[in-house]
N, C-alpha and C positions, 0 to 999 in steps of 0.2 A: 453440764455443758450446754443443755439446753436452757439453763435460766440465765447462763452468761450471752449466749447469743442474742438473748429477749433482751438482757439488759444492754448490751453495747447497740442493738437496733435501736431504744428506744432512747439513748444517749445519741445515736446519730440523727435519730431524725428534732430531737433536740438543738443539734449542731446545727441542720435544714434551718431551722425556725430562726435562729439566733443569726443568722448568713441573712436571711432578709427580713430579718429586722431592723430598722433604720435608729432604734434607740440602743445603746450601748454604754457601759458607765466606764469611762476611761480612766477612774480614780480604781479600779479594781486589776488584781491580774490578770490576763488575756484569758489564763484559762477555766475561772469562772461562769464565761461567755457556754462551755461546754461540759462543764461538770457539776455536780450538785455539790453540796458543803458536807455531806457526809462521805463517807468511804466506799468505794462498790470493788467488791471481790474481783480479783483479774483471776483468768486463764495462767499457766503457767506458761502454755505453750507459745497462745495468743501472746501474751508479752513477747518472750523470746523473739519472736518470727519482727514484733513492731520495732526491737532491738537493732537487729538483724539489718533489718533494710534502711532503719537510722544511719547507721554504720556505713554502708554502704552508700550512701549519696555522702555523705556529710564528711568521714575519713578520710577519704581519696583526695577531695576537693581540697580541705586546709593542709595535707601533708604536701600539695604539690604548691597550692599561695603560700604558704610560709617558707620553700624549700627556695621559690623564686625571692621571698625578700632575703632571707639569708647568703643566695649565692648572689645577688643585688650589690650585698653591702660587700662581700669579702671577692669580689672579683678585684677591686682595690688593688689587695693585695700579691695579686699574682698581676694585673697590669703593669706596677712600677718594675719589675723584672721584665715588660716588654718595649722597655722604652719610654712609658708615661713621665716619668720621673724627669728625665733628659728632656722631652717634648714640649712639658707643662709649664718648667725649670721650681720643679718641687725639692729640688734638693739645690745649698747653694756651699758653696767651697769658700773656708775664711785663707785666704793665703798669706797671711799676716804671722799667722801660727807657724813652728817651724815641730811636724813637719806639716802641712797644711789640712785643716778639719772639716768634713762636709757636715753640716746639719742639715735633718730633716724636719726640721720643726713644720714645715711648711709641708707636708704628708700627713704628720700629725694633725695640723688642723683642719686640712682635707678631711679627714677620717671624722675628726670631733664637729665639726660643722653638720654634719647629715645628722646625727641626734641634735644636734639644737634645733635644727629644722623640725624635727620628730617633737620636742619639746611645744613646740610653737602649733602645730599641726595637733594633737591628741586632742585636748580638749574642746576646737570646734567641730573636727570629725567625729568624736565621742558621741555629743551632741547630738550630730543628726544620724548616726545611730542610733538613738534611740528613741528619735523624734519620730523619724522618717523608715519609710519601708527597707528594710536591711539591702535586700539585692539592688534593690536599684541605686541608694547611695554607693554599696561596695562597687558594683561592677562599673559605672562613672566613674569611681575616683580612680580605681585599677587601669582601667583604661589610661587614665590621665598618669597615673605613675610610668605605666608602659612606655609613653611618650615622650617625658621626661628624660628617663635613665637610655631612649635611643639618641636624646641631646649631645651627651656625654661625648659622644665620637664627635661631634662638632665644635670643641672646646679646644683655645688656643692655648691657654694660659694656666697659670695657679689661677687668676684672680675671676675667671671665670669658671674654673673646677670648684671653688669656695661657693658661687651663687649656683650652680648646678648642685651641689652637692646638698647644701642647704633645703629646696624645693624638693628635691627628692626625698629626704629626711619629709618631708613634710606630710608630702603625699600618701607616704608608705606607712604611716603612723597609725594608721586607720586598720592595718591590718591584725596583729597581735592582739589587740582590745576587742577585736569583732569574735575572734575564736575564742576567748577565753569565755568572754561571754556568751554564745552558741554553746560553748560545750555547757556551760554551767545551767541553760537553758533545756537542753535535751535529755541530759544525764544525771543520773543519783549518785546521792555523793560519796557511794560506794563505788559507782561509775568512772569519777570523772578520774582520777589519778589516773587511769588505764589510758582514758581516753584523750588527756591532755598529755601524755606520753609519746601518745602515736603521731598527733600533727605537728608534737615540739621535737620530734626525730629527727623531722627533716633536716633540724640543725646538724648532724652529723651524715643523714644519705645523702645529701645536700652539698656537703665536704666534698665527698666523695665523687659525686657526678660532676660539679663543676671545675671539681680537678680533675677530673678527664675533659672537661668540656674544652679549659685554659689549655692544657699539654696537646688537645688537638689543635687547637689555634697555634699555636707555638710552633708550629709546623711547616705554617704558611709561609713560602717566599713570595715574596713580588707584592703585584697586586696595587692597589691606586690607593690603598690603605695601611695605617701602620695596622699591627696585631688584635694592641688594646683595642684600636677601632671595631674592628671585628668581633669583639667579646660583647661590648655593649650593645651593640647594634642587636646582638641575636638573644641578650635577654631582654631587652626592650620589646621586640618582636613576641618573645616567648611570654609575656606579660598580658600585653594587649590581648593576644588571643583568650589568655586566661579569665582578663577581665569581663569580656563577652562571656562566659560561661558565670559568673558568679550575678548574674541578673534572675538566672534560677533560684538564690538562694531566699526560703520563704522568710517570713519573720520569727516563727514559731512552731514548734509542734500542732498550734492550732489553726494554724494555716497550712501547712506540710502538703502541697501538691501530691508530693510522691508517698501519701498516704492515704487511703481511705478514709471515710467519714468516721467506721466505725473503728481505724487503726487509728487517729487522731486522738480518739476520745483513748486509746489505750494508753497510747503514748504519753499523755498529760496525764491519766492520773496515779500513774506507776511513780509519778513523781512527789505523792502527796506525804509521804512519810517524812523525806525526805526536809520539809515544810522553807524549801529555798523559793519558790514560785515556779513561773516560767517567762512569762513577758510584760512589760506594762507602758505606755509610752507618754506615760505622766509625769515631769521632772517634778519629785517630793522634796521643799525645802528641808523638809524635816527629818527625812532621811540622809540629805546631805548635810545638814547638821550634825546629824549623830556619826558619820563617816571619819568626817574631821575631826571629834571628839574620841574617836575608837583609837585606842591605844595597839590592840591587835594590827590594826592595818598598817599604822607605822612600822611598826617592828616587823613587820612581813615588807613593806618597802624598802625599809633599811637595810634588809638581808638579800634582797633583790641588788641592790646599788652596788655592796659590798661585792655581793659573786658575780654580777655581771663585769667587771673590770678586767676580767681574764679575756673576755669574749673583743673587750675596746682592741687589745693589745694583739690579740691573734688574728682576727680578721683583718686586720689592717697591715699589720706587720709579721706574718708568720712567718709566710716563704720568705721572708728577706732576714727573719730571725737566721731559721735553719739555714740560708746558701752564706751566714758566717762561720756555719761548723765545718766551712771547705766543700759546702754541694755545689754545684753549677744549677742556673736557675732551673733547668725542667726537674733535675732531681728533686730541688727541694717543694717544686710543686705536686711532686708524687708522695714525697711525705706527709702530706695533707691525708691522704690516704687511711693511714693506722688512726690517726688523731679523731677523723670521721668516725671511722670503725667502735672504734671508743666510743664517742659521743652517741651513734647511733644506737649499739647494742647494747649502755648500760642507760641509757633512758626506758627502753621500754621493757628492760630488767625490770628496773625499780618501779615504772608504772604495774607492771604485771603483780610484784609482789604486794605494793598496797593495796592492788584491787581484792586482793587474797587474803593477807593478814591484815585486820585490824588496828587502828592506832597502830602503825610503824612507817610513817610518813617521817615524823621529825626527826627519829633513829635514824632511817636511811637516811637522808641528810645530811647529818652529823658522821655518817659512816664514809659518805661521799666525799666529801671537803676533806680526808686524809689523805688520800692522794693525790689531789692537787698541791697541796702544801709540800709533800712529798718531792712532788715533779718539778717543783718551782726551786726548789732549795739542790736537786740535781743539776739542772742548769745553769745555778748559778755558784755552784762552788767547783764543779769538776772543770776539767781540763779540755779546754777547748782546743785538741789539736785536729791536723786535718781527719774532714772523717769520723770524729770519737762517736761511738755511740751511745755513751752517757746522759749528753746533753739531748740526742733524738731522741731516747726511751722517758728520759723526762717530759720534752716536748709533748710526746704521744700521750704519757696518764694524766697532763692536766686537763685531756677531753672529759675528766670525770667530771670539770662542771657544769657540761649538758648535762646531767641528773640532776645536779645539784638546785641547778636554776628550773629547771620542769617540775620538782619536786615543792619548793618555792611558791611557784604558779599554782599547784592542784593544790596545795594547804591554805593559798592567798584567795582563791575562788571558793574552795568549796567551807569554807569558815565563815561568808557574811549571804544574809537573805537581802532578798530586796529588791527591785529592778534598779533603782536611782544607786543604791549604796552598791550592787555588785558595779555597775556601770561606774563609779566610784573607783573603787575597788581594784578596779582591772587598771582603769587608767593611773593610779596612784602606782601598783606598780610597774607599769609601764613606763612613768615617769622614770622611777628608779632604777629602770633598764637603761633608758637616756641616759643618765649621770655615771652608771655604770661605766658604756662606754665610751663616757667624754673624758672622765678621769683617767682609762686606761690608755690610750693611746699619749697621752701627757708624762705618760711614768718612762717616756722614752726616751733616754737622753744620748746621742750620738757621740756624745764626746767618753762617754764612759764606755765604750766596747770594749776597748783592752779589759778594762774590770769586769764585762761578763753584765754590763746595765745593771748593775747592785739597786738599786731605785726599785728601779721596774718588777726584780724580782721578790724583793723583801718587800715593798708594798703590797706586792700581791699576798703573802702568805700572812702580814697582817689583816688585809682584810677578810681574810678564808677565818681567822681565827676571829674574828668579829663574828661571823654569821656562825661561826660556833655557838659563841655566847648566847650570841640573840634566838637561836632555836631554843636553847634547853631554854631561855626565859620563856619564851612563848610555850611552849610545853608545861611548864607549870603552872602558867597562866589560865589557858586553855581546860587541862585538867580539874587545877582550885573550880570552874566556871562550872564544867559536868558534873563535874558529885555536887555545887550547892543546888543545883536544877535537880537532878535526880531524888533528894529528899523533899521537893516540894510536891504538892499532890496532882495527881492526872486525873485527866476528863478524857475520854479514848473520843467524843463525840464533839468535843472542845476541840481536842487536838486536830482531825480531821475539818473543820471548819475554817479555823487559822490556816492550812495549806495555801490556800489560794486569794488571801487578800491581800496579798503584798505586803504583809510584816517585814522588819528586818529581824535580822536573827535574836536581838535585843529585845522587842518588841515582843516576840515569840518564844513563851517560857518552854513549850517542847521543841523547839529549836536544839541540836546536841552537834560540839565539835571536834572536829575529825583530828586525831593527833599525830 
């Protein structure tokens, strides 16, 4: 104990040195700046305790940012049941038809407008993430989203709901790509499934609170405001505050305020086995070259596009799915309810079990995607009368693909090294969260309700059965990759050196990935 405490003093006062020194090589990983290339023995305890308070600033923070972009985007959903729909004139009536047909195509692109926004926003926010000091971009642009989405109550029309809708996609784009990369940045890659579990929950506590938040508003008589006004107003508010808190957030473990000198240096090099890095804010052509060339990252984006298409279609359309099985609007906003419950409690199932067993990331996955497919093919062949609760209970188990898609996310990060190729990485699939829910909300065709939207729902279960396929490929992919690494020879003094120069995982023959 007493040569671990010489060694982390003599690593922090290392750290002092390196803090004012005015040369620094910005072609290297951040945490080079504080650790030597060979390996120094951690404390077990020490670790834990710099765990610990990791956890602790850093969990709270993206469970409550990401709970706000999720309940951002599916407030949507429960607005057009307060009137928005009527207000905006987002639904229009063909009376030509006998007997006469309302389309919502114009909700639909409501909905799909905010990812194109998101599309258009990722790659300069990306950017200066990783250019620029992380808190200070995030909590600006937060800020600025905040502001935005309180626009929203000032919106006459569809055709100004489409240019708010857009801008706010844009803004909020910044968020998803900052977490994945933070966690991939703090955590080992035995770490991160756990840990990208807990801030991707909120997609499901999220459900949950802001269907209570809607059925509180839904209460209100009077007032100088319609309902939906009142929803947006107070997550815009709830934002902005937010945004002011995430100016705390440092760049790195090697900056980490709320760590000591000598928990710093603990922190970075608990991550050295691991051989992903931690920071670097050098855009490498040549890692982005090799990004676009990696086969693994498509097939993990494609699997992202495919599952996210569930997510286009329910946030936007849920409660107005369920108030056709004969709910009255607040009912079906309380069936949001189970569906969260779901989403909530089997995301951080399955983060819990990968952080436990070995290789069984692309299993669960593949375990996951059965009951959505399941739940889709309930809804859309049972019998829609008033009340059935066939089609709710279906409703309710396609929350399995919050695991599906967080599972997705921790295989897509914790599988490439790099700072340029993770930043890559994140935003590729990112992208293909985009396209996800641009396509879904599309598969929604108004005139087919008597048929139960056949579209919507057999599209969905082909794509489930797509991201099927694409796992086990990736899985024997992945595997063929480990056993030819494995029989090549190790340098245990080699390998600890490579930690921290910013290899990609290609680059980096002990590099091993997670299945």
């Amino acid at each position: 104990m007493a040569v671990m405490e010489k060694t982390h003093a003599s690593a922090a006062e290392r750290l002092d040195h390196e803090e004012r020194s005015s040369i620094q090589s910005l072609e290297k990983d951040a945490a080079a700046a504080i650790v030597p290339d060979h390996a120094v023995e951690l404390d077990r305890a020490a670790e834990q305790h710099v765990l610990r308070k990791i956890d602790l600033f850093l969990i709270p923070l993206m469970w409550i940012g990401y709970g706000l972009v999720y309940y951002d985007k599916a407030i949507l959903g429960s607005a057009v049941l307060f009137g928005m729909t009527k207000d905006l004139q987002l639904s229009v009536v063909d009376p030509s038809t006998t007997p006469p047909t309302t389309s919502t195509q114009r909700l639909s692109w409501a909905t799909s407008l905010f990812y194109f926004g998101m599309l258009c926003g990722l790659y300069p926010l990306t950017f200066l993430l990783q250019r620029f000091t992380m808190g200070k971009v995030l909590g600006g642009v937060v800020i600025l989203w905040g502001l935005v989405a309180m626009l929203t109550a000032t919106v006459t029309s569809w055709r100004g709901l489409y240019a708010q809708r857009f801008f706010l996609g844009f803004v909020e784009s910044i968020m998803p790509t900052a977490f994945m990369c933070i966690i991939s940045n703090y955590y080992t890659q035995q770490e991160q499934a756990l840990r990208q579990s807990w801030w991707f929950s909120a997609t499901g506590g999220w459900t949950i609170i802001g269907g209570a938040l809607n059925y509180a508003f839904a209460q209100i008589e009077g007032g100088g405001l319609r309902r939906w006004q009142y929803i947006y107003l107070l997550a815009g508010a709830l934002t902005v505050m937010y945004g002011g808190v995430c100016f705390a957030i440092p760049n790195s473990a090697v900056s980490a305020w709320f760590l000591t000198p000598e928990e710093r240096v603990v922190a970075v090099e608990r991550l050295r086995k691991g051989q992903t890095g931690v920071r670097c804010q050098v855009l490498k052509k040549s890692q982005l070259k090799e990004a676009l060339l990696d086969v693994k990252i498509w097939v993990v984006a494609f699997m992202m596009a495919a599952a996210y298409t569930v997510n286009g279609a329910v946030s936007g359309f849920g409660p107005l799915i369920v108030s056709t099985f004969g709910y009255t609007p607040l009912e079906a906003i309380l069936f949001q309810f189970p569906l969260g419950g779901v989403v909530f409690i089997f995301i951080l199932l399955t983060g819990y079990l990968s952080s436990r067993i070995p290789h069984i990331r692309i299993p669960l996955l593949v375990a996951c995607c059965l009951p959505v497919i399941a739940g889709c093919a309930m809804i859309w062949r049972s019998t829609w009368y008033r009340r059935a609760p066939t089609p709710v209970a279906g409703y309710t188990i396609i929350g399995f693909f919050g695991p599906v898609v967080s599972l997705i996310i921790s295989i897509g990060m914790a599988n490439v090294a790099g700072a340029t190729k993770k930043s890559f990485t994140a935003a590729a699939i990112f992208v293909a969260y985009c396209v996800g829910n641009i396509v879904g909300p599309q598969l929604i065709k108004t005139p087919t309700l008597e048929r139960h939207y056949p579209g919507l729902w057999l599209g969905l279960i082909i794509c489930y059965c797509i991201v099927i396929l694409l796992a086990i490929l990736l899985y024997i992919l992945l595997r063929r990759e480990n056993k030819r690494r494995d029989a090549l020879p190790q340098d245990e003094a080699e390998r600890d050196a490579y930690a921290f120069r910013d290899l990609t995982d290609k680059e980096n023959a002990y590099f091993r990935y997670v299945l």
